[in-house]
Chimera marker file (.cmm) of the C-alpha trace (Angstrom):
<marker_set name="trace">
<marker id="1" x="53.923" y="-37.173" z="-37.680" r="1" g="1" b="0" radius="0.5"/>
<marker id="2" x="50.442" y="-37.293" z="-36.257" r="1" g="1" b="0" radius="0.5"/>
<marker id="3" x="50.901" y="-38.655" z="-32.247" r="1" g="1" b="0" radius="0.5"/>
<marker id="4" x="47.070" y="-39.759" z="-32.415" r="1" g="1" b="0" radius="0.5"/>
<marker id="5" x="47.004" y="-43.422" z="-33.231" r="1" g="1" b="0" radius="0.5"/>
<marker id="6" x="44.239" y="-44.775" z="-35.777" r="1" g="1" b="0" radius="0.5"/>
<marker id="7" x="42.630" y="-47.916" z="-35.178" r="1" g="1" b="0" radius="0.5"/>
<marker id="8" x="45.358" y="-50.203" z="-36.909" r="1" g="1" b="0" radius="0.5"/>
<marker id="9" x="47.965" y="-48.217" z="-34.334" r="1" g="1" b="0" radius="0.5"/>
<marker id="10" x="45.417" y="-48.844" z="-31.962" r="1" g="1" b="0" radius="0.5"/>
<marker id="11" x="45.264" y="-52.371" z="-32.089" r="1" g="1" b="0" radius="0.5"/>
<marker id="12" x="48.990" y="-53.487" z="-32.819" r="1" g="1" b="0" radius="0.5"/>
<marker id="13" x="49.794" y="-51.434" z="-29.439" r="1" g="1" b="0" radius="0.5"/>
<marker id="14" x="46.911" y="-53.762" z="-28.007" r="1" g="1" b="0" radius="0.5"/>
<marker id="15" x="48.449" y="-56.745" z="-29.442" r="1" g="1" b="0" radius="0.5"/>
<marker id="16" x="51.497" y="-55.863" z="-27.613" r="1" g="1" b="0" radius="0.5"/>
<marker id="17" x="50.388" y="-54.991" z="-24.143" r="1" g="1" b="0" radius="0.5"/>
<marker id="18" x="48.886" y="-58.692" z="-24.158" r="1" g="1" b="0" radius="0.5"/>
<marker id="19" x="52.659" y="-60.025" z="-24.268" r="1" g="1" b="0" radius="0.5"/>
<marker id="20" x="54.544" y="-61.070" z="-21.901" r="1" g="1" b="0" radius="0.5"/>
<marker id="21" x="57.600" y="-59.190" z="-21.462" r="1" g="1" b="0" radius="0.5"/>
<marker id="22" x="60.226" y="-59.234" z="-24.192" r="1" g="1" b="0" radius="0.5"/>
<marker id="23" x="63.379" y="-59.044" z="-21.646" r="1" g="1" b="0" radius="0.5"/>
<marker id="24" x="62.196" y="-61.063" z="-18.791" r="1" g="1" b="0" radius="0.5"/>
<marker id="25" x="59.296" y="-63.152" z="-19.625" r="1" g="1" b="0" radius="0.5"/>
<marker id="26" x="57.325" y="-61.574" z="-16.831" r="1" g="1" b="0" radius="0.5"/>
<marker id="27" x="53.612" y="-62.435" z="-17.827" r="1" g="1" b="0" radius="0.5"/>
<marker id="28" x="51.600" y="-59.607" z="-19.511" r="1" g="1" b="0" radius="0.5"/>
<marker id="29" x="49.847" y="-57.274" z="-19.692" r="1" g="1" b="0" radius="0.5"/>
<marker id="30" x="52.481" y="-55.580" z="-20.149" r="1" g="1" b="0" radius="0.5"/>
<marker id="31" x="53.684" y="-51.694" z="-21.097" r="1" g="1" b="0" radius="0.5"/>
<marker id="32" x="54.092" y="-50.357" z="-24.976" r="1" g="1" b="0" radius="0.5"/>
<marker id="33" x="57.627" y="-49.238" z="-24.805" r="1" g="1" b="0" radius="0.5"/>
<marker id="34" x="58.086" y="-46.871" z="-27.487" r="1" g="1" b="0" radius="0.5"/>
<marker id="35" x="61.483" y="-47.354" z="-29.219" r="1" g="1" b="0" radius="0.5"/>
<marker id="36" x="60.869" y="-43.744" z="-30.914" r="1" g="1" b="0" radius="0.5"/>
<marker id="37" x="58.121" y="-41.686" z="-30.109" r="1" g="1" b="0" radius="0.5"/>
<marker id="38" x="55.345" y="-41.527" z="-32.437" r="1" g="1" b="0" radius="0.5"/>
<marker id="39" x="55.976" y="-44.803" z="-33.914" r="1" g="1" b="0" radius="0.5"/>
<marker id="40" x="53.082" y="-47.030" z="-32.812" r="1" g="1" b="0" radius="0.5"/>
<marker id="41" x="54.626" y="-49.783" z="-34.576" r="1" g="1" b="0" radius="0.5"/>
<marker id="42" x="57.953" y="-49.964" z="-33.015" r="1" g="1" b="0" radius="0.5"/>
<marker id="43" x="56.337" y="-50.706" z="-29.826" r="1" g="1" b="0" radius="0.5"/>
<marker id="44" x="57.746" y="-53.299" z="-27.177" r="1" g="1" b="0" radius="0.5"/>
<marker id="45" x="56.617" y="-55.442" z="-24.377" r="1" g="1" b="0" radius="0.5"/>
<marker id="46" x="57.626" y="-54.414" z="-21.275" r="1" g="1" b="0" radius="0.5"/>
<marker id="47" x="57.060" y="-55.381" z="-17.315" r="1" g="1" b="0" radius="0.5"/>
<marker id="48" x="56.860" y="-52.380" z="-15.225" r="1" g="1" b="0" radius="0.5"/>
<marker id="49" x="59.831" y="-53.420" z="-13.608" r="1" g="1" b="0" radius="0.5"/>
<marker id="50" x="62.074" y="-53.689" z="-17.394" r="1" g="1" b="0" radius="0.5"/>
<marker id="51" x="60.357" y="-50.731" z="-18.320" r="1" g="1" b="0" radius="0.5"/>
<marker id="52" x="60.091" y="-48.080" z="-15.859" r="1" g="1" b="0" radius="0.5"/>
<marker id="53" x="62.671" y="-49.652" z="-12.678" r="1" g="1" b="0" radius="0.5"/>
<marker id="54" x="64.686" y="-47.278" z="-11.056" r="1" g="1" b="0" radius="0.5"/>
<marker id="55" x="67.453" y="-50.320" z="-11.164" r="1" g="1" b="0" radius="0.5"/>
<marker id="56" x="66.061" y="-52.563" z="-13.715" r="1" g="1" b="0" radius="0.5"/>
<marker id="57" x="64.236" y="-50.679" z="-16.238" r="1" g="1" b="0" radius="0.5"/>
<marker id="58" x="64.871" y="-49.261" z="-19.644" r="1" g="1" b="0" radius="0.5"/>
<marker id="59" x="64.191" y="-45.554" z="-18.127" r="1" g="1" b="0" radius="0.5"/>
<marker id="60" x="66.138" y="-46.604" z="-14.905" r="1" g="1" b="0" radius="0.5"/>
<marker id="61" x="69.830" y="-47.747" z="-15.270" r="1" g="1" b="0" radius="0.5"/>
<marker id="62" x="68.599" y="-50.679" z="-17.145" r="1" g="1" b="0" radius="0.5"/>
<marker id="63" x="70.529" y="-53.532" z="-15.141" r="1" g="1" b="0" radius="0.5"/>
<marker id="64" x="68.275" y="-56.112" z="-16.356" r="1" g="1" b="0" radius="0.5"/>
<marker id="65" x="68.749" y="-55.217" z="-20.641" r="1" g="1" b="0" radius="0.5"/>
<marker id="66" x="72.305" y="-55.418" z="-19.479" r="1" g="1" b="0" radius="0.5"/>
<marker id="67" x="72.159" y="-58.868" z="-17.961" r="1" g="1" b="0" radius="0.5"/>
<marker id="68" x="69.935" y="-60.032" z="-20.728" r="1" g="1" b="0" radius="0.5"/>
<marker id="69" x="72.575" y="-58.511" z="-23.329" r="1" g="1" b="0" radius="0.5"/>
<marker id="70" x="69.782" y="-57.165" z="-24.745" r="1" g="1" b="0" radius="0.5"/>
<marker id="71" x="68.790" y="-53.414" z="-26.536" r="1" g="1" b="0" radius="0.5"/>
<marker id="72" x="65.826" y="-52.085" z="-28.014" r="1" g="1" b="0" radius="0.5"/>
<marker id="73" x="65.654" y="-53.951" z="-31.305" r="1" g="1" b="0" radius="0.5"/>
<marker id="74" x="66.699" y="-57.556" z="-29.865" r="1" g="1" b="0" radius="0.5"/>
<marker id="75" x="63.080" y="-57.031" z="-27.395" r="1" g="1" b="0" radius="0.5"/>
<marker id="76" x="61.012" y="-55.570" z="-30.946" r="1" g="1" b="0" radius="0.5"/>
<marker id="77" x="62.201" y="-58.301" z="-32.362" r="1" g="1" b="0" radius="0.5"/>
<marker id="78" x="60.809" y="-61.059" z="-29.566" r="1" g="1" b="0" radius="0.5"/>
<marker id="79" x="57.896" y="-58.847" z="-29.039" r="1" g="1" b="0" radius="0.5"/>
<marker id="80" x="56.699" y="-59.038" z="-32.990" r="1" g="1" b="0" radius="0.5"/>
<marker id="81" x="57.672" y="-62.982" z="-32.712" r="1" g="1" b="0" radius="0.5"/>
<marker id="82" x="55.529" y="-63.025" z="-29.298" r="1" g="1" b="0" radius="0.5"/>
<marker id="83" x="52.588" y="-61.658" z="-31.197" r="1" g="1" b="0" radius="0.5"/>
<marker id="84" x="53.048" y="-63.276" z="-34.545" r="1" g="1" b="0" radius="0.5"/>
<marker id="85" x="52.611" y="-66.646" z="-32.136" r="1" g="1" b="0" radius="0.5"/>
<marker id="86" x="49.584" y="-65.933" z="-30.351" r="1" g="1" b="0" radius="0.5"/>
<marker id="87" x="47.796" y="-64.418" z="-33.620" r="1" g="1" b="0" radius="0.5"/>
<marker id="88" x="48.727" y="-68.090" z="-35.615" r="1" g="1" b="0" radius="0.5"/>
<marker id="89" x="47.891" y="-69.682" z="-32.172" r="1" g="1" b="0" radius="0.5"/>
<marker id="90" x="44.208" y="-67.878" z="-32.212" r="1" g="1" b="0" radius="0.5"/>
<link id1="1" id2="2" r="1" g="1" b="0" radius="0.2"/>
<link id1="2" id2="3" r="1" g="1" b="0" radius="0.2"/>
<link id1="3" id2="4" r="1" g="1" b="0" radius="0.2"/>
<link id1="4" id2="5" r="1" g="1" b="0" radius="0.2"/>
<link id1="5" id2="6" r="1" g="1" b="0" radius="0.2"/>
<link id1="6" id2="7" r="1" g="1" b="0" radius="0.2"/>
<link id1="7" id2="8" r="1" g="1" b="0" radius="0.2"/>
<link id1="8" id2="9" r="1" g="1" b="0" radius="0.2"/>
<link id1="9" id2="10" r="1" g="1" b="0" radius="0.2"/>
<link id1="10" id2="11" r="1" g="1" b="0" radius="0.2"/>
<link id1="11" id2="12" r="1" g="1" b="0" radius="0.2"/>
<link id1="12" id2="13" r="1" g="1" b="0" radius="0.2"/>
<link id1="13" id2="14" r="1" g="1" b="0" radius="0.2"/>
<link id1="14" id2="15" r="1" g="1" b="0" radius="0.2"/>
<link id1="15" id2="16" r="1" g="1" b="0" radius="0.2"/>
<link id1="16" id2="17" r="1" g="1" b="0" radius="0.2"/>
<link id1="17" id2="18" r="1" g="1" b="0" radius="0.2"/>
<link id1="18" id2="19" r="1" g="1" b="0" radius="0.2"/>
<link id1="19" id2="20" r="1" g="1" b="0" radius="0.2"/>
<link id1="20" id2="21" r="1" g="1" b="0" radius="0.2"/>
<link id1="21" id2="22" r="1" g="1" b="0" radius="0.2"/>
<link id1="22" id2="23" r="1" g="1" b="0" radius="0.2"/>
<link id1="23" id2="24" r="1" g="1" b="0" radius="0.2"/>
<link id1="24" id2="25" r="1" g="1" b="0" radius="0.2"/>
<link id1="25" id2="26" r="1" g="1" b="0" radius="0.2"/>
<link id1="26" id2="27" r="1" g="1" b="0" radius="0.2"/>
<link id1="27" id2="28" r="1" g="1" b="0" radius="0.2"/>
<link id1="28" id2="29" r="1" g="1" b="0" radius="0.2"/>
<link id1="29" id2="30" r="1" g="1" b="0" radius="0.2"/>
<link id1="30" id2="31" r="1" g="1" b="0" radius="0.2"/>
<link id1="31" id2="32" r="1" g="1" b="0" radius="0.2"/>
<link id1="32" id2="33" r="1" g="1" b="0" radius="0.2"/>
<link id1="33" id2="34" r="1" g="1" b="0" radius="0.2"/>
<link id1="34" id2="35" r="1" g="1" b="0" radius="0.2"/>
<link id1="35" id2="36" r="1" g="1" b="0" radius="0.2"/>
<link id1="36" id2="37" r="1" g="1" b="0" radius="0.2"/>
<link id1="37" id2="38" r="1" g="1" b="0" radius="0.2"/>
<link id1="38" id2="39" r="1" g="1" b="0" radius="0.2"/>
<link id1="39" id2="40" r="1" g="1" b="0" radius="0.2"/>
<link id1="40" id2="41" r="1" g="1" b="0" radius="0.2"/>
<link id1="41" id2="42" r="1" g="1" b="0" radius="0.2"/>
<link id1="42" id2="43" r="1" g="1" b="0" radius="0.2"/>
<link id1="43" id2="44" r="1" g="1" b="0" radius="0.2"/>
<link id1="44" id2="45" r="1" g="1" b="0" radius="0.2"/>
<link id1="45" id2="46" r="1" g="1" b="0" radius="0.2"/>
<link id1="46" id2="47" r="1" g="1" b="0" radius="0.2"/>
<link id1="47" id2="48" r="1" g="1" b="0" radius="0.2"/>
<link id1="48" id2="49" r="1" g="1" b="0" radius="0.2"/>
<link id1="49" id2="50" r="1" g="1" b="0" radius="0.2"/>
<link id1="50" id2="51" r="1" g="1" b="0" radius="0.2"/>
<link id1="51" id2="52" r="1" g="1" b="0" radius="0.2"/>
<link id1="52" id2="53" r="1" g="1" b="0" radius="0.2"/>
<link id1="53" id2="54" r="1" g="1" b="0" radius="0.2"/>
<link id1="54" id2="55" r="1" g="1" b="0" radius="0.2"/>
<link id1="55" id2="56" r="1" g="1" b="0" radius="0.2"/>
<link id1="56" id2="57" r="1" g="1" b="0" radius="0.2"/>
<link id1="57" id2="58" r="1" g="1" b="0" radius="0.2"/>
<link id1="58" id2="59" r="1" g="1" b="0" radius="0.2"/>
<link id1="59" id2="60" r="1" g="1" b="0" radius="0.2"/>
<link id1="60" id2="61" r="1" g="1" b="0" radius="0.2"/>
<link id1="61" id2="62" r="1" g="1" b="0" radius="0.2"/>
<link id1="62" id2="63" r="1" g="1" b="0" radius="0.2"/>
<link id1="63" id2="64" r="1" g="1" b="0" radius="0.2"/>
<link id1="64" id2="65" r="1" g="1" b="0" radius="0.2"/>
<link id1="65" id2="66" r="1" g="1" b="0" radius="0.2"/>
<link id1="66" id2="67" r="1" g="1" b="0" radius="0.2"/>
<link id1="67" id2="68" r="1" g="1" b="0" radius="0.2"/>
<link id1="68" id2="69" r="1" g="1" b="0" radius="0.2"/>
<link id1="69" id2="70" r="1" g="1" b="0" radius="0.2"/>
<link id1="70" id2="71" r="1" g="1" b="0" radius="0.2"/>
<link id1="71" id2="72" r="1" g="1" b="0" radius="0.2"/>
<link id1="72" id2="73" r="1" g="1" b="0" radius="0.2"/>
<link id1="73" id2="74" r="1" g="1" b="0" radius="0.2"/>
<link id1="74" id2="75" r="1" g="1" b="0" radius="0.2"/>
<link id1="75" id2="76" r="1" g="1" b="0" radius="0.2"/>
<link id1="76" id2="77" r="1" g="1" b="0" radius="0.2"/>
<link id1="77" id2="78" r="1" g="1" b="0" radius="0.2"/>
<link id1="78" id2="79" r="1" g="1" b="0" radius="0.2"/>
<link id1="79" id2="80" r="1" g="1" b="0" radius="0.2"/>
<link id1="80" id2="81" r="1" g="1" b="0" radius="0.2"/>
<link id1="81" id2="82" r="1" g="1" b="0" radius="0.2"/>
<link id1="82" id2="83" r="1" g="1" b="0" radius="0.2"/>
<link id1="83" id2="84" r="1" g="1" b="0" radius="0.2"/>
<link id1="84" id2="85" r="1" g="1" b="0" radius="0.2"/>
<link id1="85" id2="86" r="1" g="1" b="0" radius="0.2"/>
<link id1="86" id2="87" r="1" g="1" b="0" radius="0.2"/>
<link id1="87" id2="88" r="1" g="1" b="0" radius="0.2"/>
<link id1="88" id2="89" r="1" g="1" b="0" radius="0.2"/>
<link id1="89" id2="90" r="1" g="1" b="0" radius="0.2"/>
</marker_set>
């Protein structure tokens, strides 16, 4: 699979960065987690903090997901509700 995104990929991943963040509600902009690499779709929103965190983040020991008894697919599925609502809101 090509890891260049067309303009579609492009702005989807846009969409998404505009989000606040699926875990914690931080406001965005926020990161483009990718839930599998490659797959510009499957893309969700992420603080730095739930994303990246040495304690907190999805790539750090991922305290907060665990608090928020939440995985990867429970924040893709707030993130595509997050941006379904602001595209019907628009």
């Amino acid at each position: 699979m090509n890891s260049k995104m067309n303009a579609a990929e492009r702005r989807w991943v846009a969409l998404v960065k505009e989000q606040p963040c699926s875990v914690c509600e931080a406001p965005g902009p926020s990161d483009a987690h990718h839930i599998k690499q490659r797959r510009h779709y499957t893309v969700v929103a992420l603080c730095k903090s739930c994303h990246q965190g040495s304690m907190m983040g999805w790539h750090g020991q991922r305290r907060a997901w665990a608090i928020a008894k939440m995985d990867e697919l429970d924040a893709l599925d707030v993130t595509i509700r997050n941006v379904n609502t602001s595209l019907i809101s628009n």
